[in-house]
matplotlib code that plots the C-alpha trace (Angstrom):
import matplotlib.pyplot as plt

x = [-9.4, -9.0, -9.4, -6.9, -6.9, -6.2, -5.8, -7.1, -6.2, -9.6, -9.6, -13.7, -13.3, -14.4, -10.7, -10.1, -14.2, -13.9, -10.8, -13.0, -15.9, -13.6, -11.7, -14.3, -15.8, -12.9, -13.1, -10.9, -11.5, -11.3, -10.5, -10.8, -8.5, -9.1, -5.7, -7.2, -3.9, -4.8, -8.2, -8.7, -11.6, -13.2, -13.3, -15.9, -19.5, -21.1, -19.4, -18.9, -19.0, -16.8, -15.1, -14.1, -16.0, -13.9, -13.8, -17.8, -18.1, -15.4, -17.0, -20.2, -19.0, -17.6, -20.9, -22.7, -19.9, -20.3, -16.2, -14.6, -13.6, -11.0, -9.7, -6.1, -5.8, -2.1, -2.7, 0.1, 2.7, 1.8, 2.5, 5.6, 7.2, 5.9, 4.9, 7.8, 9.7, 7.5, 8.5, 12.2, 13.1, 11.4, 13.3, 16.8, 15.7, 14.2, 11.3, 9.7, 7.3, 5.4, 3.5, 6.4, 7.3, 3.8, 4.3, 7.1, 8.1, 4.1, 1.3, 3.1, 4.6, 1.1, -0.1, 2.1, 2.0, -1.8, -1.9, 1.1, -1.6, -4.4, -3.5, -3.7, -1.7, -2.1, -2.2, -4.4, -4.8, -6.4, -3.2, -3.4, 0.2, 0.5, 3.6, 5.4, 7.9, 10.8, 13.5, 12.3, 12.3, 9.7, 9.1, 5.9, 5.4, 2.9, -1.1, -2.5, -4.1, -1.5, -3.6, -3.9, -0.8, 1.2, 3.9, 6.2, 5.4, 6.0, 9.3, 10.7, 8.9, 11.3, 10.6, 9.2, 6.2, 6.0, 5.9, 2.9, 0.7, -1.4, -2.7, -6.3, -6.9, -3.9, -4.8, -8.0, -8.4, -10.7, -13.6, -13.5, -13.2, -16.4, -18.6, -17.6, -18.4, -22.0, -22.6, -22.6, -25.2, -23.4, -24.1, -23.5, -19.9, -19.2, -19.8, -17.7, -14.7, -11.5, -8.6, -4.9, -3.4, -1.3, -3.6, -2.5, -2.8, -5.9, -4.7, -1.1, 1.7, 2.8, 0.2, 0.8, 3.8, 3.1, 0.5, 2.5, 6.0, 4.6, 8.4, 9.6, 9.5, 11.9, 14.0, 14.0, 12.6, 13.9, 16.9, 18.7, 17.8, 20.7, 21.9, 24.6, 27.9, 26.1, 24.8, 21.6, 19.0, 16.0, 15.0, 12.3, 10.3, 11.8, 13.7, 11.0, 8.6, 10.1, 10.8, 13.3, 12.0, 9.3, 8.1, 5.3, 5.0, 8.5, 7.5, 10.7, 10.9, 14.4, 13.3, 13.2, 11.4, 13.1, 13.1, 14.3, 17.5, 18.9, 18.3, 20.4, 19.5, 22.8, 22.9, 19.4, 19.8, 17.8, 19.4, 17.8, 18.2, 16.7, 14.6, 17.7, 19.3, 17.4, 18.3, 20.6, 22.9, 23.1, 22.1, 22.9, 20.0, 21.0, 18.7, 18.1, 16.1, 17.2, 15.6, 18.5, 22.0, 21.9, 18.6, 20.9, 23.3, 20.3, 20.8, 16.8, 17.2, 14.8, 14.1, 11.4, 11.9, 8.9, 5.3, 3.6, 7.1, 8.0, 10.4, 14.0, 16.4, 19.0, 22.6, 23.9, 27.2, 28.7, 28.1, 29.3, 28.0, 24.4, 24.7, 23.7, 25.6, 23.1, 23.9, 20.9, 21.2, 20.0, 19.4, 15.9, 16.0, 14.7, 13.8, 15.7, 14.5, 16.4, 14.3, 12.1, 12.5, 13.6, 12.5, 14.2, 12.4, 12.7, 9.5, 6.6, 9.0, 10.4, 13.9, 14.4, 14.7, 16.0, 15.7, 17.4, 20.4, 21.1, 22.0, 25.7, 26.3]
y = [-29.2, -25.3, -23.6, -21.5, -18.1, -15.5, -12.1, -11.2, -7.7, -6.6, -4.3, -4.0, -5.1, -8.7, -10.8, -10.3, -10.4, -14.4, -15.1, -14.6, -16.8, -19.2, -19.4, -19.1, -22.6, -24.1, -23.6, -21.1, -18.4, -15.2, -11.3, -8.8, -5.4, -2.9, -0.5, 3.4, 4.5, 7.2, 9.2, 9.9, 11.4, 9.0, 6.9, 8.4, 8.3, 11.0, 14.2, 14.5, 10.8, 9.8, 6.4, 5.9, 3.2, 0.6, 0.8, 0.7, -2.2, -4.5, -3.7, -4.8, -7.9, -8.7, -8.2, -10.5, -13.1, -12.9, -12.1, -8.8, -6.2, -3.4, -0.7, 0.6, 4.8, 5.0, 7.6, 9.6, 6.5, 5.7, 9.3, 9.3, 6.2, 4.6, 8.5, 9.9, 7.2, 7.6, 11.3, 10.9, 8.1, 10.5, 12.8, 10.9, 10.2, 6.5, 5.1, 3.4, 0.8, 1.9, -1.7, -3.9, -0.8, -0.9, -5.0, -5.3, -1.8, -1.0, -4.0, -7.0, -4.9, -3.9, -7.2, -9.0, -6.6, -6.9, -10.5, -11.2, -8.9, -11.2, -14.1, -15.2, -17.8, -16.9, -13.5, -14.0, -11.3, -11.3, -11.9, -13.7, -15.5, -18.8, -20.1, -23.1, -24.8, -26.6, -28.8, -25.6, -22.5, -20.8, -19.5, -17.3, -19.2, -17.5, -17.1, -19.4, -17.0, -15.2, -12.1, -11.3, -13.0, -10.8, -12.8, -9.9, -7.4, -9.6, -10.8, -8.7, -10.9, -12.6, -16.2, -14.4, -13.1, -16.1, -19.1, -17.1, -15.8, -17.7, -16.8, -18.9, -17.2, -18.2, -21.6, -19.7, -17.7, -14.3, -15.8, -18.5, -15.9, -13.7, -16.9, -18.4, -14.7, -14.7, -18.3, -17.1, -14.3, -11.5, -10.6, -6.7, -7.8, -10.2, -7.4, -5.2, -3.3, -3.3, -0.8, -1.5, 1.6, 3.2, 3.7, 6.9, 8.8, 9.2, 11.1, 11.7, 10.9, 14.7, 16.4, 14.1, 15.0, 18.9, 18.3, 16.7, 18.6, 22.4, 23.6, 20.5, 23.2, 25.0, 21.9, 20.6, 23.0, 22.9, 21.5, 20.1, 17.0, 15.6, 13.1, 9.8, 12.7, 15.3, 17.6, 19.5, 19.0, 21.1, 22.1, 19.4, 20.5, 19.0, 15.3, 13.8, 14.2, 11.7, 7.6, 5.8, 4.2, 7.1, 8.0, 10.4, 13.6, 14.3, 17.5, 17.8, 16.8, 15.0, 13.8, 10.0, 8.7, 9.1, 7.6, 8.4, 6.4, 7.7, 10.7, 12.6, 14.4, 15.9, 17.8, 17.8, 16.2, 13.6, 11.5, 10.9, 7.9, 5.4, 2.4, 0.2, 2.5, 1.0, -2.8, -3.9, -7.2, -6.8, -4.9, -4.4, -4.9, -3.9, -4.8, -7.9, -10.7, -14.3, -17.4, -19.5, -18.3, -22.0, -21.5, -18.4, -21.5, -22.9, -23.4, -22.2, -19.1, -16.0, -12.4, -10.0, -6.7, -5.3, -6.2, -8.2, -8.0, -11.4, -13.6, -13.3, -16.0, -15.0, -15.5, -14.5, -12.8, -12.6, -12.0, -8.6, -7.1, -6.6, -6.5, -9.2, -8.9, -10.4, -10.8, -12.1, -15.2, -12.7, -9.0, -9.1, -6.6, -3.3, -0.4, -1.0, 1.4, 2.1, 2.0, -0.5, -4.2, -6.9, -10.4, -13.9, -16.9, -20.8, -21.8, -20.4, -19.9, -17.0, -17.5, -13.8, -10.2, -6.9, -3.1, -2.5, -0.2, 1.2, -1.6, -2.0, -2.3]
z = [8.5, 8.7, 5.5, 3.9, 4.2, 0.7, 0.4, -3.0, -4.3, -5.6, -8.9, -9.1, -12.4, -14.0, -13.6, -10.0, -9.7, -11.4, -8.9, -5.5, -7.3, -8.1, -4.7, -2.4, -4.9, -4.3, -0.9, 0.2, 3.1, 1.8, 2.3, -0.3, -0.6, -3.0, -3.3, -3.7, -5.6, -8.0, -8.2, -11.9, -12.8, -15.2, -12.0, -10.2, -12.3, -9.8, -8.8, -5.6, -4.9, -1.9, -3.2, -6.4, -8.6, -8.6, -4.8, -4.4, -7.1, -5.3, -1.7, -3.4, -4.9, -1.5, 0.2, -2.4, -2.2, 1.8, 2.9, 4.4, 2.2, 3.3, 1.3, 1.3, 1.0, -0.6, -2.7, -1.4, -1.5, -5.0, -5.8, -4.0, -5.5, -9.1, -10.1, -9.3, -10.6, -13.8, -13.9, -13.2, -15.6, -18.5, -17.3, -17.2, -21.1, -21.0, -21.4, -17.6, -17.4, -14.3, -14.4, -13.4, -10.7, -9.4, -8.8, -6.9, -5.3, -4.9, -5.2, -3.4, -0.8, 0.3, -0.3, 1.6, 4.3, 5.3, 4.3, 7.6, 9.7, 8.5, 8.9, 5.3, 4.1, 0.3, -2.1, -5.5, -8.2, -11.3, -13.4, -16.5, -15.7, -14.0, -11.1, -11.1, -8.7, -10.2, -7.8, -5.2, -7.2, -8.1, -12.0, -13.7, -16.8, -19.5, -19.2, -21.7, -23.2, -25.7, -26.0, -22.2, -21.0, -18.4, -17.4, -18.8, -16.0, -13.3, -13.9, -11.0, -8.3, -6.3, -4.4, -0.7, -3.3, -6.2, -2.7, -1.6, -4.5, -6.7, -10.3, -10.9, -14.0, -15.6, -17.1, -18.7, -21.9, -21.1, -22.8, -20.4, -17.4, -19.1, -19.4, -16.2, -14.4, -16.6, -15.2, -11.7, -12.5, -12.5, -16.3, -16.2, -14.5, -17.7, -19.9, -18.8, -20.8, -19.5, -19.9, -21.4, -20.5, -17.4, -14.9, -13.8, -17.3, -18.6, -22.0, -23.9, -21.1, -22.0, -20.7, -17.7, -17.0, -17.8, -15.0, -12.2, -13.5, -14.4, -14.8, -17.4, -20.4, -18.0, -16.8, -20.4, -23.1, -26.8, -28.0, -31.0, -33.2, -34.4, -37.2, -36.2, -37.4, -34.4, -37.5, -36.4, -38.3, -36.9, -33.3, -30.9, -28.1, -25.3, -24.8, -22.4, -24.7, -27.3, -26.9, -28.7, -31.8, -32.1, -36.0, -35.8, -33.5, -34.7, -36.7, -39.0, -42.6, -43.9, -47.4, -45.6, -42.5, -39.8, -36.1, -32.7, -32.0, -29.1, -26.3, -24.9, -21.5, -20.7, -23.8, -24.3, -27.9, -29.9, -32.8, -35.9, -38.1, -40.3, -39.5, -40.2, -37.5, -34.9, -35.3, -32.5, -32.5, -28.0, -25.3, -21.6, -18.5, -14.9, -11.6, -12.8, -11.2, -12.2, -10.5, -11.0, -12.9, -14.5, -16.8, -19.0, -20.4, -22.3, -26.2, -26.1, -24.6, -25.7, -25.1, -25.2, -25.0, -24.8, -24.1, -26.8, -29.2, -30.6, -28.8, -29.8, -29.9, -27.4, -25.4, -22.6, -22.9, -19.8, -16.6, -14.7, -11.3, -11.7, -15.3, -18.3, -21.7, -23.7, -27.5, -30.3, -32.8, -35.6, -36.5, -35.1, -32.6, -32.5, -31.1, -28.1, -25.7, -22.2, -19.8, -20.9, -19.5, -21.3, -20.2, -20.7, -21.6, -22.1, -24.2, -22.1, -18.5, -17.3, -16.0, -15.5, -16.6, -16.1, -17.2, -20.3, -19.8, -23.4, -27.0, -27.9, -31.5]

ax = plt.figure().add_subplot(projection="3d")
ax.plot(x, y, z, "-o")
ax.set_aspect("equal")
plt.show()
């Protein structure tokens, strides 16, 4: 019997590292792709070096492991489409999530496109999420692990990518994943730290988008903060640099603490309010992705809206163009930030998501 033949997108790092051990165990061909997206500095140990780190330590893996590595230079596509889309949204006044971007728009497009030129009938990643199928559809249900669980940033993957790609490490907890990768002798690999943040900004997002935007001061410089009644109260240095929900940075003292509840780009305003402000009864999401329309009638419907946030009992609305009404059980919401996404769950499965289009009171 032929073996099967996966594609797994190789980060250099120790979870995508544990998925070619465990595949090529369980006896799967393999072919390893490293993605050179962004050159940040901290990536390369030796100046001058040609290939960033994470690109020599998965072609090394690869070599030890005894399967074909290639790398993929999109550098210049990554700029052009989950940078710039970083850029605008900030610029529009929300908030992106360039993660759940990258997945769809960026990572699985690539994926999928080299894996039809190979041959391979499977794509694997290190992602701590696991897939089921249910009467023919496809779902992401959560990792096991609650700390490293990333179901939430893959919500937008639709059935063509879900039918194809598989998730070993989702039935493990990362301590599992460290001592299975120090089992196979590669104890360095076991040791190594791992990074939470965006993988394109190395310090404060600001400076980041100073950077790769030089004229933002001049495209959105100083404007008015402003109470709920449009009162100013003091002058801020520029809307993208603010989030909804935001405490500290603000620079303005009001006697109370006071939050960011809502940007306005147009008039290049910010309004001030209390924490109570901030708590939401609904919201709106647009560009949704559900699996199947019939999972949003459930009595145990929930909703997280934003990574790692508690789980919010939840009901859907209505129903209108590409747009969920979704209304809460209880004042538990907050901080609803535009931009961000918000992501439906029943107990531990994902039956869908979208990006959160602005809270309705």
């Amino acid at each position: 019997m032929e073996k099967k033949k996966v594609l797994v997108g190789m980060s250099g790092g120790i979870d995508s590292s544990a998925v070619c051990m465990m595949l090529q165990e369980q006896g799967y061909d393999l072919i390893g792709v490293t993605m050179r997206m962004w050159d940040a500095p901290s990536k390369f140990a030796i100046y001058g070096q040609e290939q960033p780190d994470y690109v020599i330590e998965a072609k090394e893996l690869a070599d030890k492991l005894g399967f074909p590595h290639h790398v993929l230079d999109v550098r210049g596509e990554f700029k052009d489409v989950v940078v710039k889309d970083f850029i605008d949204e900030y610029m529009k006044g929300r908030t992106p999530n360039p993660c759940v971007m990258c997945n769809i728009f960026f990572k699985w497009k690539y994926l999928q496109a080299l894996a039809d030129e190979l041959c391979c009938d499977y794509i694997a990643t290190g992602h701590y999420a696991q897939i089921v199928d249910k009467e023919g559809i496809y779902y992401i249900e959560q990792g096991i692990d609650s700390t490293k669980d990333q179901s939430y940033f893959l919500w937008r993957l639709g059935q063509k990518e879900l039918k194809r790609t598989l998730f070993p490490l989702g039935g493990m907890t990362k301590k599992e994943v460290r001592d299975y990768v120090f089992s196979r002798g590669f104890v360095e690999k076991s040791q190594k730290s791992e990074s939470m943040e965006i993988c394109f900004v190395e310090t404060d997002y600001r400076e980041f988008l100073k950077e790769q935007l030089p004229e933002i001061d001049q495209l959105a410089g100083p404007g008015n903060f402003v109470n709920k009644q449009g009162k100013k109260l003091g002058l801020h240095k520029g809307f993208p640099y603010y989030t909804v929900g935001q405490r500290k940075g603000l620079n303005i003292a009001l006697g109370y603490p006071a939050f960011v509840l809502k940007i306005n780009p147009v008039k290049n305003t910010i309004i001030l309010g209390e924490k109570d402000d901030l708590i939401a009864h609904n919201l709106i999401i647009e560009h949704c992705n559900i699996p199947s329309y019939k999972d949003l009638e459930s009595q145990h419907l929930m909703i997280r809206i934003r990574y790692r946030s508690q789980l919010i009992p939840c009901r859907v609305e209505k129903i209108e163009d590409d747009r969920i009404f979704i209304c809460f059980d209880h004042d538990l919401a907050t901080g609803i930030t535009p931009g961000q996404s918000a992501v439906m769950y029943i107990e531990n499965r994902v039956v869908g998501g979208g990006l959160i289009s602005h809270k309705r009171k």
